[in-house]
Gaussian input, Z-matrix of N, CA and C with variables (Angstrom, degrees):
# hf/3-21g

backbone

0 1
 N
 C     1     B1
 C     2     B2     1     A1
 N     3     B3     2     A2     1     D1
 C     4     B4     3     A3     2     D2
 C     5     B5     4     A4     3     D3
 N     6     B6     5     A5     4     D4
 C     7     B7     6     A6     5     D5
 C     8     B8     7     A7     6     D6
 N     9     B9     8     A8     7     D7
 C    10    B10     9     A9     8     D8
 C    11    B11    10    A10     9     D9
 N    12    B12    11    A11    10    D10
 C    13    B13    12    A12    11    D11
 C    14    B14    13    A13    12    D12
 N    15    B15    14    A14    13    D13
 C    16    B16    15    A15    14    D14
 C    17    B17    16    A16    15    D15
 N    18    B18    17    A17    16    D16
 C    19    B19    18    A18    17    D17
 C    20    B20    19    A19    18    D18
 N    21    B21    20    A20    19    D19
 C    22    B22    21    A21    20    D20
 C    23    B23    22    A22    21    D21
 N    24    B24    23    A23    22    D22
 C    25    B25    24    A24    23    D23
 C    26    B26    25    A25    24    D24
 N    27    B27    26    A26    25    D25
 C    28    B28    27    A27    26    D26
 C    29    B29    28    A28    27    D27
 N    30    B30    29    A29    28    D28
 C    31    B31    30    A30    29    D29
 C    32    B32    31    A31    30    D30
 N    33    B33    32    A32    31    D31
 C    34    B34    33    A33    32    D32
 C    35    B35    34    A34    33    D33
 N    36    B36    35    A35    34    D34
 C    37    B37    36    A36    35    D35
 C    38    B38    37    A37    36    D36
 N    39    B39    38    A38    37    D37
 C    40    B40    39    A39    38    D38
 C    41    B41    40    A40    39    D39
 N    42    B42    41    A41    40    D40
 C    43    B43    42    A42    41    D41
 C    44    B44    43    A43    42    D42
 N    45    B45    44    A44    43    D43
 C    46    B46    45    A45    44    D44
 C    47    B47    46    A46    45    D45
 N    48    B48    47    A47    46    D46
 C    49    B49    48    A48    47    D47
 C    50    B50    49    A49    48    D48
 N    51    B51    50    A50    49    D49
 C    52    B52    51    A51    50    D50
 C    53    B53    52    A52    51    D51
 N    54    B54    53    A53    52    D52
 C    55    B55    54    A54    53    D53
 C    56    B56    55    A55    54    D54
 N    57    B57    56    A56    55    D55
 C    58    B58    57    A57    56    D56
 C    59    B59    58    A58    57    D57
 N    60    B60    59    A59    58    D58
 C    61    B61    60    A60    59    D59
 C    62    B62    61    A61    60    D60
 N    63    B63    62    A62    61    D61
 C    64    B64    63    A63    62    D62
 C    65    B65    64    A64    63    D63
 N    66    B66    65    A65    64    D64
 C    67    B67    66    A66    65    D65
 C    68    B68    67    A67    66    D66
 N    69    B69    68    A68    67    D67
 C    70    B70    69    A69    68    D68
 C    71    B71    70    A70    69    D69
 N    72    B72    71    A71    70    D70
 C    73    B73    72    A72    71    D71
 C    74    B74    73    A73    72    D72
 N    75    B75    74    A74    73    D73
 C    76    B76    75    A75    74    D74
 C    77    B77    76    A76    75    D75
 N    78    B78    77    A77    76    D76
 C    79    B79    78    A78    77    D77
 C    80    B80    79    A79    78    D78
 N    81    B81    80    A80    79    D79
 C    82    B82    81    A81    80    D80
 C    83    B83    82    A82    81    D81
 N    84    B84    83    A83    82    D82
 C    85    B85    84    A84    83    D83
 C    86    B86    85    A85    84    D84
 N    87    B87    86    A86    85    D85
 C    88    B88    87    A87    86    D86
 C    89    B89    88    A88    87    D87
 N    90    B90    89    A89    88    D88
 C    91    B91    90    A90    89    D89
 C    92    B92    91    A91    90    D90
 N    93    B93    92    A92    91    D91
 C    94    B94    93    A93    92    D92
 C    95    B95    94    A94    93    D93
 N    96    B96    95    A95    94    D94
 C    97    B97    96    A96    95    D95
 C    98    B98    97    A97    96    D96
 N    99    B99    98    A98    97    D97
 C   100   B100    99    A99    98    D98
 C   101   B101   100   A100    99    D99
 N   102   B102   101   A101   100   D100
 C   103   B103   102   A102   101   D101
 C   104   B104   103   A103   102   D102
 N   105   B105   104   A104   103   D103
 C   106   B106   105   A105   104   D104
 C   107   B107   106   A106   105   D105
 N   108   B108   107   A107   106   D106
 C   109   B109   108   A108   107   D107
 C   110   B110   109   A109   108   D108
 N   111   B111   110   A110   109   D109
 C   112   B112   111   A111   110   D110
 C   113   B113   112   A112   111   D111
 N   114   B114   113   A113   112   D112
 C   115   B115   114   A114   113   D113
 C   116   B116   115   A115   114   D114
 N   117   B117   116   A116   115   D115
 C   118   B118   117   A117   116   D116
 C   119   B119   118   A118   117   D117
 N   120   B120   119   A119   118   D118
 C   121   B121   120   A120   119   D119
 C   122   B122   121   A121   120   D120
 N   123   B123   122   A122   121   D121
 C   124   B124   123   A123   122   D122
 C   125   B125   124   A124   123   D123
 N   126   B126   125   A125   124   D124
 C   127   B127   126   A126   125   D125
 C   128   B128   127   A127   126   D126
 N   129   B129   128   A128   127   D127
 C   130   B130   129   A129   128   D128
 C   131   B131   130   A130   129   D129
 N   132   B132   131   A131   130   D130
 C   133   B133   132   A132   131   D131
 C   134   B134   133   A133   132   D132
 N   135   B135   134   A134   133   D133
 C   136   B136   135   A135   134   D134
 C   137   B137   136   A136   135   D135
 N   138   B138   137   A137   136   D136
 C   139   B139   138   A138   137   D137
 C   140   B140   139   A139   138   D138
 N   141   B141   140   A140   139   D139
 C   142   B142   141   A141   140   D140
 C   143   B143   142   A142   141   D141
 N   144   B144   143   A143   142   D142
 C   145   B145   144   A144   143   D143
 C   146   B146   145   A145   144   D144
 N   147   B147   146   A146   145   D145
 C   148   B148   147   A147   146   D146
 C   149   B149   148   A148   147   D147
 N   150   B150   149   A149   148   D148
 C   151   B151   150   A150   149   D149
 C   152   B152   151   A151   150   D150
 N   153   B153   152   A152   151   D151
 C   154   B154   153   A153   152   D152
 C   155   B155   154   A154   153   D153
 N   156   B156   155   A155   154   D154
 C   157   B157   156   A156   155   D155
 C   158   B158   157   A157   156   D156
 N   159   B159   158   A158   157   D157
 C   160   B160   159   A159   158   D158
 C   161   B161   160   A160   159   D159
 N   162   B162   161   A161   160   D160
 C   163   B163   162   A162   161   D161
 C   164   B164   163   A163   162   D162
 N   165   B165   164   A164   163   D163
 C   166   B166   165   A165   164   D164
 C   167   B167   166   A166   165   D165
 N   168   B168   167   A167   166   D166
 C   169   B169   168   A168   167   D167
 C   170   B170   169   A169   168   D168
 N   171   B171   170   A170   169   D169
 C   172   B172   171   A171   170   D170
 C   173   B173   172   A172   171   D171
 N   174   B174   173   A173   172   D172
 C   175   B175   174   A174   173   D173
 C   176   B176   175   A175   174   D174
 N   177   B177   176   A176   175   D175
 C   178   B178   177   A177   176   D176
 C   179   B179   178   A178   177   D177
 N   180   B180   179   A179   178   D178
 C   181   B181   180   A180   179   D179
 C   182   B182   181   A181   180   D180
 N   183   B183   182   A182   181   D181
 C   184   B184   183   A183   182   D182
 C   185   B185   184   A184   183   D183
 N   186   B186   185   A185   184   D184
 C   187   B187   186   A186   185   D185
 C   188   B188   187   A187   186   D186
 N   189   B189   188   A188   187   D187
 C   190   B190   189   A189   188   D188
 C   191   B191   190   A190   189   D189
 N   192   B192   191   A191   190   D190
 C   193   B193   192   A192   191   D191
 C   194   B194   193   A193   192   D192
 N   195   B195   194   A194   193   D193
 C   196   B196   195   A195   194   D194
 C   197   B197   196   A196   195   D195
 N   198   B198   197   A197   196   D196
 C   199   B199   198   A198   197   D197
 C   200   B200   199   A199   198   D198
 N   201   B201   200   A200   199   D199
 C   202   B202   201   A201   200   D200
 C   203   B203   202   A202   201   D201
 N   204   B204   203   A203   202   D202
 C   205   B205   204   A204   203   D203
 C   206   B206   205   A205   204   D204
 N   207   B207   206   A206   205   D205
 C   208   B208   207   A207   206   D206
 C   209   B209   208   A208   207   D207
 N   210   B210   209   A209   208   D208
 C   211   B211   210   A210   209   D209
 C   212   B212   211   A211   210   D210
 N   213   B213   212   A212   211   D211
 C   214   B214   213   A213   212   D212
 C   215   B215   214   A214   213   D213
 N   216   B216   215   A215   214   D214
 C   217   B217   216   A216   215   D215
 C   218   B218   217   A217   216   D216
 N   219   B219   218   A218   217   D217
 C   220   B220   219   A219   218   D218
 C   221   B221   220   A220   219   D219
 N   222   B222   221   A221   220   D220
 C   223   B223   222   A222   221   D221
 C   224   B224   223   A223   222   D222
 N   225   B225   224   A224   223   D223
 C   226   B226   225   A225   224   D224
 C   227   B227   226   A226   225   D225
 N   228   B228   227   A227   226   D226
 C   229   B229   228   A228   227   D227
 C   230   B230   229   A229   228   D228
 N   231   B231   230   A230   229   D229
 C   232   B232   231   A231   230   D230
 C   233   B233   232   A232   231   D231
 N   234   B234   233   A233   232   D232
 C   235   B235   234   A234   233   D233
 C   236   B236   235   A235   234   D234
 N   237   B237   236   A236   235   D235
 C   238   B238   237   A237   236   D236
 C   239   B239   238   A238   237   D237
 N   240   B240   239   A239   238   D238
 C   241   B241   240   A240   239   D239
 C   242   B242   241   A241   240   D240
 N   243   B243   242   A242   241   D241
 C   244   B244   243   A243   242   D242
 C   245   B245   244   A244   243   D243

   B1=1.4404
   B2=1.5399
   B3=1.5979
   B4=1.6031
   B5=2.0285
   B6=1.1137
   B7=1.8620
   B8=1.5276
   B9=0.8470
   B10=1.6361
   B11=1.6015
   B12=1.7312
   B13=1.2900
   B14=1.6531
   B15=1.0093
   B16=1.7188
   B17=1.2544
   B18=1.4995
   B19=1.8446
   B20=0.8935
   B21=1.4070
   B22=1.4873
   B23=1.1893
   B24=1.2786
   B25=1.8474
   B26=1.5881
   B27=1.1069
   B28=1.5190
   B29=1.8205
   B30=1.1838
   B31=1.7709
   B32=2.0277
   B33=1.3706
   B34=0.9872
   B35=1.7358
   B36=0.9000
   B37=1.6262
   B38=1.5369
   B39=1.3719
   B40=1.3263
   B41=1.8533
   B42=1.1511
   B43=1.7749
   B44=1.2995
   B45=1.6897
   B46=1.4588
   B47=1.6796
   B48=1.8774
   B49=1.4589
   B50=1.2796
   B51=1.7326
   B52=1.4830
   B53=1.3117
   B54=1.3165
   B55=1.5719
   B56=1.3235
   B57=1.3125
   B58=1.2858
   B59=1.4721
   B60=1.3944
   B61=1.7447
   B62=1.4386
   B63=1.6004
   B64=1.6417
   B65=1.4401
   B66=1.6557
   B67=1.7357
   B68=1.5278
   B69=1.3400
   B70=1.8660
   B71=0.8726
   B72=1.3255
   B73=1.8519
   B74=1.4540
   B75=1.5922
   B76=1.8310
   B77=1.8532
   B78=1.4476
   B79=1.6497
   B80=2.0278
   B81=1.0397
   B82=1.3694
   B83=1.4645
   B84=1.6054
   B85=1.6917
   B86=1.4534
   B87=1.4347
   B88=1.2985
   B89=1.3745
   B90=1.0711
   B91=1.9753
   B92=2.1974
   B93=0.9989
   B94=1.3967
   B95=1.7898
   B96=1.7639
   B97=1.2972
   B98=1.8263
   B99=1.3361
   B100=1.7042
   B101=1.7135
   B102=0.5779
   B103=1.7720
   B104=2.0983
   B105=1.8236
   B106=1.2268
   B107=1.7407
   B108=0.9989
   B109=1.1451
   B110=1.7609
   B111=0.8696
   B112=1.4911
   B113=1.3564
   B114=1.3863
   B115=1.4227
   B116=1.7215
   B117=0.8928
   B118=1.3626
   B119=1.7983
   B120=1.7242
   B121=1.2600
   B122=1.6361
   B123=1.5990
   B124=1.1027
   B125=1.0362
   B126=1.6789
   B127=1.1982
   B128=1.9370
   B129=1.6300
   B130=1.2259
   B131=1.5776
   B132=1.4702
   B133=1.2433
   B134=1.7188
   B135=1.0826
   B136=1.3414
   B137=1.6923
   B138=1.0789
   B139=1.2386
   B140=1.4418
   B141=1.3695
   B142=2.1989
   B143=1.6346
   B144=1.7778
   B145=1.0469
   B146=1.2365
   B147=1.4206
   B148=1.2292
   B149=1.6810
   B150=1.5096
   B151=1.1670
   B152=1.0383
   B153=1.6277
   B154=1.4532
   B155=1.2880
   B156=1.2778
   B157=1.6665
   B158=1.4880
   B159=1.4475
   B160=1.6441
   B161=1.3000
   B162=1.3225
   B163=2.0364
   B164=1.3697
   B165=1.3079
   B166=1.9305
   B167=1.9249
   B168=1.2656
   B169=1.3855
   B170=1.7730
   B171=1.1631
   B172=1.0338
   B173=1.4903
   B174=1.5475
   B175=1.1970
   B176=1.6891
   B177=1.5150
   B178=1.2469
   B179=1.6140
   B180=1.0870
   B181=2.0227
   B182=1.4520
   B183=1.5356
   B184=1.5339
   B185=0.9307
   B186=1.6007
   B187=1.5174
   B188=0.9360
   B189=1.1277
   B190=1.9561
   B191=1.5162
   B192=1.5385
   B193=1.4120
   B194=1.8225
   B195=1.8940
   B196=1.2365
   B197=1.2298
   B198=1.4091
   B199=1.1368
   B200=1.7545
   B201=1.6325
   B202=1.4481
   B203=1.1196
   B204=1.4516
   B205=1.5675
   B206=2.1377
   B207=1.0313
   B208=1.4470
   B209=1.4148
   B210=1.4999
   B211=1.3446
   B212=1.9172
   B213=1.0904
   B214=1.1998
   B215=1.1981
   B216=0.9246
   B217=1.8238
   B218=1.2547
   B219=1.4804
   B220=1.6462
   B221=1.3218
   B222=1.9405
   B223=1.7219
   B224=1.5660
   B225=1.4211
   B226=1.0554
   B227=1.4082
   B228=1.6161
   B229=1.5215
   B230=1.5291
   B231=1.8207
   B232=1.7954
   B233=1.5138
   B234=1.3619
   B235=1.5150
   B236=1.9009
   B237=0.9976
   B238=1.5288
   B239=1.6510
   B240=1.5925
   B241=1.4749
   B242=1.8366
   B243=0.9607
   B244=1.7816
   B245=1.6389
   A1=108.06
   A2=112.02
   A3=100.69
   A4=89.49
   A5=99.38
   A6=93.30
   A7=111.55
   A8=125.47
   A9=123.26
   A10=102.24
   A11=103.25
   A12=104.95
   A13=114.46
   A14=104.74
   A15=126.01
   A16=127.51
   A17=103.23
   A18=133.31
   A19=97.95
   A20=126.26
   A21=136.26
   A22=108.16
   A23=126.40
   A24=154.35
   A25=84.99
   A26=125.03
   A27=113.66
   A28=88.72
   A29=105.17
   A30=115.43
   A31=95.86
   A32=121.26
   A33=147.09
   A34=153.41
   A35=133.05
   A36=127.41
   A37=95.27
   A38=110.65
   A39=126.90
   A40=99.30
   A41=128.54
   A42=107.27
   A43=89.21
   A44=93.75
   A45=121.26
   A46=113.42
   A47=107.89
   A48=111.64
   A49=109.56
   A50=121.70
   A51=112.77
   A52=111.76
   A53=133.10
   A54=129.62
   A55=117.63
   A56=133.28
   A57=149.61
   A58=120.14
   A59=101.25
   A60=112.00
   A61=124.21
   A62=99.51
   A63=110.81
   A64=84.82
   A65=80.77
   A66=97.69
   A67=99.38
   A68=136.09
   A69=132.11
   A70=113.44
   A71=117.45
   A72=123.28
   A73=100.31
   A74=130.82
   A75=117.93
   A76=77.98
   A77=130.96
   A78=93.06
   A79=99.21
   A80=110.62
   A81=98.40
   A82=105.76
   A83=104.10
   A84=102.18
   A85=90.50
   A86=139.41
   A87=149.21
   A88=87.70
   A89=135.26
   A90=133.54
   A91=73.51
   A92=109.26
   A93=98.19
   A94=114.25
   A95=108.28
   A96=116.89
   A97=102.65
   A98=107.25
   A99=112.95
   A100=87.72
   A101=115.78
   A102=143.94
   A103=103.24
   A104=92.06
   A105=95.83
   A106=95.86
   A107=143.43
   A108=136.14
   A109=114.34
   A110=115.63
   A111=132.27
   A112=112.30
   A113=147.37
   A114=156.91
   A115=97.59
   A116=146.89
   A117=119.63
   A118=120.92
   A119=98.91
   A120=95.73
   A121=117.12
   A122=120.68
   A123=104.00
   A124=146.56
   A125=98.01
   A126=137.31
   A127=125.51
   A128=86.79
   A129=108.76
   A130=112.10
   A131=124.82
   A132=115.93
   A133=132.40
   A134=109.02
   A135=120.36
   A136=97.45
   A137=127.11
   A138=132.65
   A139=119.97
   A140=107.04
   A141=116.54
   A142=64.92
   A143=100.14
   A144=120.34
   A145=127.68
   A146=131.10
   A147=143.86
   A148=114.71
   A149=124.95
   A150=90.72
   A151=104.54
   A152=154.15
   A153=171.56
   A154=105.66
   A155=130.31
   A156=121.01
   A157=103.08
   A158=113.07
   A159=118.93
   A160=102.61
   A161=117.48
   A162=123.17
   A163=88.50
   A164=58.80
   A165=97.21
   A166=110.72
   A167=117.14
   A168=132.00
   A169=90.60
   A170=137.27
   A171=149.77
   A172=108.56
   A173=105.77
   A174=128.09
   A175=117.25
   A176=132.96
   A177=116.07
   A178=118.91
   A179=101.65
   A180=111.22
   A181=101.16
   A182=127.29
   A183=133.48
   A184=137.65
   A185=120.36
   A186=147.49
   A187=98.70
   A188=136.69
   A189=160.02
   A190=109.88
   A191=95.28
   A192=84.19
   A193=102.81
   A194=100.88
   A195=119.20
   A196=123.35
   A197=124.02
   A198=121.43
   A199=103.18
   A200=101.29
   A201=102.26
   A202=95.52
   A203=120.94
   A204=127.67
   A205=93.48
   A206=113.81
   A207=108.77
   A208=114.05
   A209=130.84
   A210=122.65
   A211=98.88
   A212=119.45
   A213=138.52
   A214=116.21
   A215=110.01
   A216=122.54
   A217=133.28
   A218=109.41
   A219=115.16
   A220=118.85
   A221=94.93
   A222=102.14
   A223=83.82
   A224=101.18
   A225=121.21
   A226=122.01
   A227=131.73
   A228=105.17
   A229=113.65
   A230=97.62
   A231=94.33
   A232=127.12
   A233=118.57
   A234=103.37
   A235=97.07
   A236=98.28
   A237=127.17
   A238=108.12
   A239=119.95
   A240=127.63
   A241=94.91
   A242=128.04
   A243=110.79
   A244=92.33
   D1=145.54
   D2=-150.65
   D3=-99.30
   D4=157.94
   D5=-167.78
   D6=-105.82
   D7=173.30
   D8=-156.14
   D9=-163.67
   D10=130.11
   D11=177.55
   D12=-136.08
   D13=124.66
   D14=169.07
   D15=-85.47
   D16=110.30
   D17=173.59
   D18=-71.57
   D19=149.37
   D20=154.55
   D21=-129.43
   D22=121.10
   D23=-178.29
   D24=-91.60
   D25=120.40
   D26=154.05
   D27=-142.11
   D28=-112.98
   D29=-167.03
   D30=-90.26
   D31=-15.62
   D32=146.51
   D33=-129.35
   D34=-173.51
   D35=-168.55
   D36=-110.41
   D37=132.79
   D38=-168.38
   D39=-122.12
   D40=64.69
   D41=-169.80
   D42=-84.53
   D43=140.33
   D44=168.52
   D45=-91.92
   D46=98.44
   D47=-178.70
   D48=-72.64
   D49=-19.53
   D50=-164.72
   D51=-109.50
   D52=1.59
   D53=168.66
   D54=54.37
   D55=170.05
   D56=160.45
   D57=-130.36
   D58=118.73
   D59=169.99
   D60=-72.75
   D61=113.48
   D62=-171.11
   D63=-118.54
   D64=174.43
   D65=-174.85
   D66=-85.72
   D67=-21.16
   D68=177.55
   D69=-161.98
   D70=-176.92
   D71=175.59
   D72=-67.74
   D73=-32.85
   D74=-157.60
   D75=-72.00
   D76=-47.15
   D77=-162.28
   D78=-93.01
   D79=30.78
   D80=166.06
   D81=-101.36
   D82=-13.25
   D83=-178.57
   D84=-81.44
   D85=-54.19
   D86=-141.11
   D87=-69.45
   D88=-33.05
   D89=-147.60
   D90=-103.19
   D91=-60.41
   D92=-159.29
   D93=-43.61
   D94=-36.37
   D95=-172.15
   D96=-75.42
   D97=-32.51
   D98=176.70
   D99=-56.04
   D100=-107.99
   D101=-168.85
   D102=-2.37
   D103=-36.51
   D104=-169.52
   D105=-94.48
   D106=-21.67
   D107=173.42
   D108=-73.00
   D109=-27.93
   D110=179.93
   D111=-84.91
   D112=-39.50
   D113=106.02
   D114=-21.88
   D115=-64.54
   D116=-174.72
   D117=-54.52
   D118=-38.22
   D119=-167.31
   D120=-78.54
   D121=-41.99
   D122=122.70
   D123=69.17
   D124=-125.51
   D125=156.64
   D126=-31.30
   D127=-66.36
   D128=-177.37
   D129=-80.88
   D130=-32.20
   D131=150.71
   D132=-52.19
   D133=-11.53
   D134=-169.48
   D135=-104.08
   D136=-18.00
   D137=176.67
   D138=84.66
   D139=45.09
   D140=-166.93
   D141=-129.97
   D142=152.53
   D143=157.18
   D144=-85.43
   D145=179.58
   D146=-168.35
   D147=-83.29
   D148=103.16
   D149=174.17
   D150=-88.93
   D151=-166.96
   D152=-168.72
   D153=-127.00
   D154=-22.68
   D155=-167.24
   D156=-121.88
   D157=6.89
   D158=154.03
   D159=-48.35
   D160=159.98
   D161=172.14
   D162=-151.63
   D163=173.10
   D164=169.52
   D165=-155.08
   D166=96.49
   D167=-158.93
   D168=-90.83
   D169=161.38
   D170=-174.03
   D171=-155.74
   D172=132.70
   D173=-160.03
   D174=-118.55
   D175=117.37
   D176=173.81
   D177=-73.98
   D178=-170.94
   D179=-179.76
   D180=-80.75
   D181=16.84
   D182=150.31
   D183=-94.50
   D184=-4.95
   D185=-127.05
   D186=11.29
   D187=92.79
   D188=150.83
   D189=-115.19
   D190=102.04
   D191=-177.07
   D192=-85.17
   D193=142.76
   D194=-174.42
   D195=-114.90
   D196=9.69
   D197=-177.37
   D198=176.98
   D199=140.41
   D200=-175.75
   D201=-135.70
   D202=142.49
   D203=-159.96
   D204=-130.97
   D205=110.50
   D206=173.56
   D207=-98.21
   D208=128.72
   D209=-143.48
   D210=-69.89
   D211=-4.21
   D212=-176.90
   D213=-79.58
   D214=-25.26
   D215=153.17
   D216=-68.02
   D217=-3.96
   D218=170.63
   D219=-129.79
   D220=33.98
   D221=174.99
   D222=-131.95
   D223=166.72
   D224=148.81
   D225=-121.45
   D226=126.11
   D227=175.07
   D228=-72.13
   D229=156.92
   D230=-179.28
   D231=-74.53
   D232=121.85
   D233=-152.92
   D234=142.48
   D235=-72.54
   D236=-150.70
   D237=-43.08
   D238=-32.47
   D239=179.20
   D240=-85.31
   D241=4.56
   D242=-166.77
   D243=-90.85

């Protein structure tokens, strides 16, 4: 099973040396968007605002990074669909 590791960019650099073995990239994306919704909330429970250009970059067992998740990607502002 190929292993997968998640950076976190927030107010600092978090590299993830020990990874997690998923079965592909769709649940290394799925774990990356968990991880970032849960760190958002959090966040906002704790009473710090949201930045948008926080991440969470995800890395294969090549260090290739494959996916970049900006926490700003799992808001929408209110307004924004009209």
């Amino acid at each position: 099973m190929p292993r997968f590791y998640f950076d976190l960019f927030n107010d600092m650099a978090t590299i993830d040396h020990e990874g997690l073995e998923l079965a592909d990239e769709a649940v290394a994306h799925k774990q990356a968007w968990t991880a970032a919704a849960q760190l958002i909330a959090d966040q906002l429970m704790a009473g710090h605002k949201l930045n948008p250009r926080h991440r969470i970059e995800v890395r294969d067992d090549h260090d290739r990074t494959i996916y970049i998740l900006h926490f700003g990607d799992l808001v929408e502002p209110e307004g924004a669909s009209e």
